[in-house]
N, C-alpha and C positions, 0 to 999 in steps of 0.2 A: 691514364686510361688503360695502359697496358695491364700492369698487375693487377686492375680492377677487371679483365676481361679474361684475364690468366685464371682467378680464381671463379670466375660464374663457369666456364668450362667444367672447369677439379669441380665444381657443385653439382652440375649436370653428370659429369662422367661416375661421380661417386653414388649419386642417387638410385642410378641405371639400374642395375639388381636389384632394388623392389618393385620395377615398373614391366615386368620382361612380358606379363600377360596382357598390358595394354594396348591400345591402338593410340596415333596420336594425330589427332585428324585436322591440330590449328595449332600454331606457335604463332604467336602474339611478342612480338618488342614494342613496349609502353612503357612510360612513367616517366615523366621530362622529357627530356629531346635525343631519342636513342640515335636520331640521325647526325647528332655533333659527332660518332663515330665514323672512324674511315670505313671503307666499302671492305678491307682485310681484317678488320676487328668483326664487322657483322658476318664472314666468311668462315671465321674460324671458330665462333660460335653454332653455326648452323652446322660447320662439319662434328661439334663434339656432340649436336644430339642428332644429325645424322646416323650417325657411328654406334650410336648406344640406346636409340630408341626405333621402337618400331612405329616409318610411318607410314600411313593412307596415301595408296597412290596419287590422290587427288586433295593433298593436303593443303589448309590456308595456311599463306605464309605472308602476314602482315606487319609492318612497323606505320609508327604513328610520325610526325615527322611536321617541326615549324616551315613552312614556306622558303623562310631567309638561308635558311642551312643547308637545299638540295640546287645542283644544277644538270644539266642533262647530261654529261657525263657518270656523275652521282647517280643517278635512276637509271641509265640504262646499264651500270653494274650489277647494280640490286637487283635488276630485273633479269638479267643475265645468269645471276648466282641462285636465283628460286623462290625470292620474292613477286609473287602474283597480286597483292593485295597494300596498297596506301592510304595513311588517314591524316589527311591534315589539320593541324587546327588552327583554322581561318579566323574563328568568331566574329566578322566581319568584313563585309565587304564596303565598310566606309571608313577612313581616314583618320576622320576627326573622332571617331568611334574608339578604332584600336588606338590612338593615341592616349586616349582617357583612362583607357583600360590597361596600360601599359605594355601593349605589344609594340614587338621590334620590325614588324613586316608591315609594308603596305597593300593596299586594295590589288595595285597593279601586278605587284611581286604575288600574291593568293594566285592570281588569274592565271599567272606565270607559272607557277610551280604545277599549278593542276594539266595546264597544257604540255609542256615537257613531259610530265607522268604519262601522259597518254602517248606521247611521241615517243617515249623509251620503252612503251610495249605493254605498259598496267593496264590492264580491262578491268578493274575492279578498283575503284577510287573514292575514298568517303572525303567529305567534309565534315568539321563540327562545328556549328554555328549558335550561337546565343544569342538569346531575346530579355528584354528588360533591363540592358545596358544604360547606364547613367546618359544622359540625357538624346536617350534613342527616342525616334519617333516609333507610330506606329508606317510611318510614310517610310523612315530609313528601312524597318525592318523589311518591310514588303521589297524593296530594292534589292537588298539583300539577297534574298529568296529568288528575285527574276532574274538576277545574275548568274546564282548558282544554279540555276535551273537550267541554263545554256551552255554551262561549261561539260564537258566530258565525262561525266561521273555516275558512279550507281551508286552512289549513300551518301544520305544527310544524318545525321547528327543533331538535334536541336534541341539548349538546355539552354533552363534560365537561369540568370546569376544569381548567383547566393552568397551572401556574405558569411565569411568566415571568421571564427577568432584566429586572431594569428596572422592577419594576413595586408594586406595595403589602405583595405578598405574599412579597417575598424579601427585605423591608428589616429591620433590626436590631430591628425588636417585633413582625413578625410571626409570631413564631416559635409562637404558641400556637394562632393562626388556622391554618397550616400543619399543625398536631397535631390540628388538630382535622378535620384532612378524611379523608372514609369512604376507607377501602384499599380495593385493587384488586379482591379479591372484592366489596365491596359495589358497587364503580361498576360492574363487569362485571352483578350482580344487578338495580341500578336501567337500566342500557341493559338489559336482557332484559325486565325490567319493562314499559317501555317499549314495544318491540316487541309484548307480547302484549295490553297495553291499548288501543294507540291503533290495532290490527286490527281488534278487538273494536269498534272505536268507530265503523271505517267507514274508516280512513286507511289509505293503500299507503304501504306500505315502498319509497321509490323510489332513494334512494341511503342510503350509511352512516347517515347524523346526519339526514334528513329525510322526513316522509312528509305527506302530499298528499291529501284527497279527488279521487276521479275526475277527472281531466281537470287538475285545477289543479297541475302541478310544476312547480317553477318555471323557465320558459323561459330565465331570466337564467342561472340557475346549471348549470340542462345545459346548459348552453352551453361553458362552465367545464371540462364533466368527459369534454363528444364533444367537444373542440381544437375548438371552432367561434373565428374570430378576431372581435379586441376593440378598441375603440378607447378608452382611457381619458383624461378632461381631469381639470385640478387640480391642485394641489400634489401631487408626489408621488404620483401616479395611475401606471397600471401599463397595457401595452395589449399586445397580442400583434398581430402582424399577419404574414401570410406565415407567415416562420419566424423571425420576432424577437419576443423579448418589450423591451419598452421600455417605462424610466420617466421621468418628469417632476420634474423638478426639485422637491427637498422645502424649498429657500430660497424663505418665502413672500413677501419683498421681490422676490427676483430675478422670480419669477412674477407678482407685479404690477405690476413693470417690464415684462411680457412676455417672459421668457427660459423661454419655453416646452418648449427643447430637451433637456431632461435628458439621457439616455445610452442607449444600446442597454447593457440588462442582457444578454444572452446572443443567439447566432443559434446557433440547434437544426438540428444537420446528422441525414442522415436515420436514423441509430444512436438520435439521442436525440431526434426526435419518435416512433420506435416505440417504445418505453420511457414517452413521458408517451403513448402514448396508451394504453397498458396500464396504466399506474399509474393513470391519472384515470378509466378508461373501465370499472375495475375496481370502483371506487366505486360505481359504477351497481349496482343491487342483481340488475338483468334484463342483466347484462354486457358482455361485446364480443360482435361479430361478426365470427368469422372471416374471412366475404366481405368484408365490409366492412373490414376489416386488410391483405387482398390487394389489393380496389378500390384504397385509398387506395396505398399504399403499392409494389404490385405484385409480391410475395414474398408466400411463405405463412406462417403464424403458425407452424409447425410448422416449418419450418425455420431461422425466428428464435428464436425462444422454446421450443424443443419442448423440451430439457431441463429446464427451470424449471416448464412447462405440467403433463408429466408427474407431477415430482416432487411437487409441489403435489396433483393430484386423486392418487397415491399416500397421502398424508397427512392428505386428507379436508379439505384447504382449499380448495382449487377443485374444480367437477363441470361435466360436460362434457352439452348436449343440442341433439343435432345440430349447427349451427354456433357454438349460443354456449355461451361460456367465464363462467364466474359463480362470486363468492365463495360456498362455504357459510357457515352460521349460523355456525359452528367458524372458517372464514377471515375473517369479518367481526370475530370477536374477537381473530384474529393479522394483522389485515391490514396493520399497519406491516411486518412480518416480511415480510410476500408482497411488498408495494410495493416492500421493500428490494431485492430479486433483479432484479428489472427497471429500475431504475435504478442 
């Protein structure tokens, strides 16, 4: 861990000189379990882009983190060193659930981990939870959701599973796990579920998959979904800048050698930044804005998209109120369908 945190620094500190006109208003530690770090490893990171980035007095300073790997000592360093913001990921709050699923935490240890967070001084706490788990109910998942509704936190996270190649659940025994997860009427019932519980509970619906007490959405990830630009360190990190998106090398020898260059993934000509800004911008639950699509861009939404835009609120998947454009309840359920048009 050491030389692997020695060179994300030399990656940050060497970057610095093309970033000097920036603001840097969220630093996000994501991707596995940054909390198997000591509290000195995440320290000495946050001093190298301290040091060489300009940040936002009122900056997010978030890491994602499993249950089984933090105790209150652990949190109240982080929280001490200028971490304000935790996200754990729960996916359940039953048992027999994350057993299935292969996690290493229990129901009790989730409940655990979010209270100590709050006792070591985090105001700002997400879960991430998943629906249509192999042989969930729709009874379990509502469980789920009354538990986390009572615990200390201002963000939910809520994604359904999806099978991947490559991964536990498409290998040659998982074939009973796979039989066993709820069809698309129930996952479409538990996300509706969903939405009408944790309104009830006091959380906005602020994009697709997450909702928010007042004030608290997460800065990081709208970030993500208005094109705001990224700068990513790490193996295999991902960063958008301008109009490129660019990764980092996923050979984690090379990147301890320092061959921090990996490759321009793609450079978005201006056809295809108005496309992701529709596609990501549409996620947003309070949508695009039209001025704002003209500001950026200097064309009207209506003469780019006005086919697609029409057809859509025709069909009761987009509605239109005054300049902004927004999925309905109906297009939030076909939204891969809508996303497809505009890409």
């Amino acid at each position: 861990m050491g030389p692997y945190v020695d060179a994300v620094c030399a990656d940050i500190t060497s970057s610095a000189p093309k970033f000097t006109d920036y603001e840097v208003v969220s630093i996000f530690f994501g991707g596995g379990t940054p909390t198997l770090l000591s509290t000195v490893d995440f320290e000495i990171m946050l001093g190298a882009i301290s040091q060489n980035y300009l940040l936002a007095k009122d900056v997010s300073v978030t890491t994602e983190s499993n249950p089984e790997t933090v105790d209150f000592a652990y949190l109240a360093q982080l929280r001490k060193m200028g971490f304000n913001r935790i996200s754990f990921g729960v996916q359940s709050f039953d048992d027999r659930l994350l057993t299935a699923i292969g996690r290493m935490h229990t129901a009790a240890k989730a409940v655990e981990a979010v209270n100590l967070a709050a006792e070591a001084g985090f105001g700002d706490i997400n879960v991430d939870l998943m629906y249509a788990l192999p042989h969930q109910s729709i009874a379990d998942f509502v469980s789920t959701l009354e538990i986390a509704a009572k615990l200390p936190i201002t963000h939910i996270s809520c994604y359904a599973l999806t099978v991947e190649d490559g991964t536990p659940l498409t290998g040659e025994q998982s074939s009973p796990l796979r039989d066993a997860m709820p069809g698309d009427d129930v996952d479409r019932q538990m996300y509706h579920m969903a939405r009408e519980m944790l309104a009830a509970q006091g959380f906005e619906h602020y994009e697709i998959s997450n909702w928010a007490r007042p004030g608290y959405a997460c800065r990081h990830n709208v970030g993500y979904w208005t094109h705001r630009q990224y700068i990513g360190f790490g193996v295999g990190a991902h960063g958008f800048v301008k109009n490129r998106r660019i990764c980092r090398t996923d050979d984690l020898e090379a990147y301890i050698g320092r061959n921090f260059t990996g490759h321009i993934l793609e450079e978005l000509d201006n056809a295809a930044e108005m496309a992701e800004f529709m596609m990501l911008g549409l996620r947003m639950v309070g949508g695009i804005d039209a001025m704002e699509f003209e500001k950026r861009f200097g064309c009207n939404i209506y003469d780019i998209f006005g086919e697609q835009l029409k057809g859509f609120v025709a069909q009761g998947l987009l509605y239109t109120d005054g300049g902004k454009i927004a999925l309905t309840p109906q297009g939030i359920d076909l939204s891969n369908t809508v996303f497809a048009e505009f890409l």
